[in-house]
N, C-alpha and C positions, 0 to 999 in steps of 0.2 A: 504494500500500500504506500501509497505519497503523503507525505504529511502535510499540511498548512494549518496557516495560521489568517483566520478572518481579519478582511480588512472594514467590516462594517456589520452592526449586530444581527441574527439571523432566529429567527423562530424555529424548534428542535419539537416541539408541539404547537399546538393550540392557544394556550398560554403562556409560555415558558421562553427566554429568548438567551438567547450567548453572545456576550460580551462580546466586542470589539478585542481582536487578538486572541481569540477561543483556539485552540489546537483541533483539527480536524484532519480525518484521512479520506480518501476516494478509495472504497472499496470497489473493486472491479465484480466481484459474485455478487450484489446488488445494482450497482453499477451508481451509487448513490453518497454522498460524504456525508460522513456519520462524526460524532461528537464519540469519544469515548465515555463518558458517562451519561453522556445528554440525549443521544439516540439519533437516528437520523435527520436532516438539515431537511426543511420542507420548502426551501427554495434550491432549484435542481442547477443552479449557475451562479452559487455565490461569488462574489471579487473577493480573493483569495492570494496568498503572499504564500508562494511553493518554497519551504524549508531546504535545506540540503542535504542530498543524501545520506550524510554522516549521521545529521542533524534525524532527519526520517526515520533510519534505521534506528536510532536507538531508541527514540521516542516508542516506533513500532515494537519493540522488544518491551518497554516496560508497560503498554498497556496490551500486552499481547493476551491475555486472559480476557479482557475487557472488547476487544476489537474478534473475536473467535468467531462468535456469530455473526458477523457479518462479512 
């Protein structure tokens, strides 16, 4: 998965919204960018700031239990 980092707040429900600079990945088996704890991002084109692979990778490694499902 790619990790980023939002550049503008995004609704993850109905109610609920994430912060400007949220950590988020593009998972490709959904095909959708999900929040690790916040759930999937319910606008499908957020403006997004793409981390570096170093940077991705490891992020990806510590919420890897969290990111499994999707």
């Amino acid at each position: 998965m790619k990790a980023y980092r939002t550049e503008s707040p995004y609704y993850f429900s109905s109610r609920q919204i994430l912060p400007v600079g949220s950590l988020v990945f593009f998972s490709e088996k959904i095909r959708r960018y999900v929040n690790p704890t916040g759930g999937v991002l319910l606008d499908g084109h957020p403006r997004l700031q793409l981390l570096s692979a170093t940077e991705g990778k490891a992020l990806e490694e510590h919420w890897r239990d969290a990111l499994a499902r999707y």
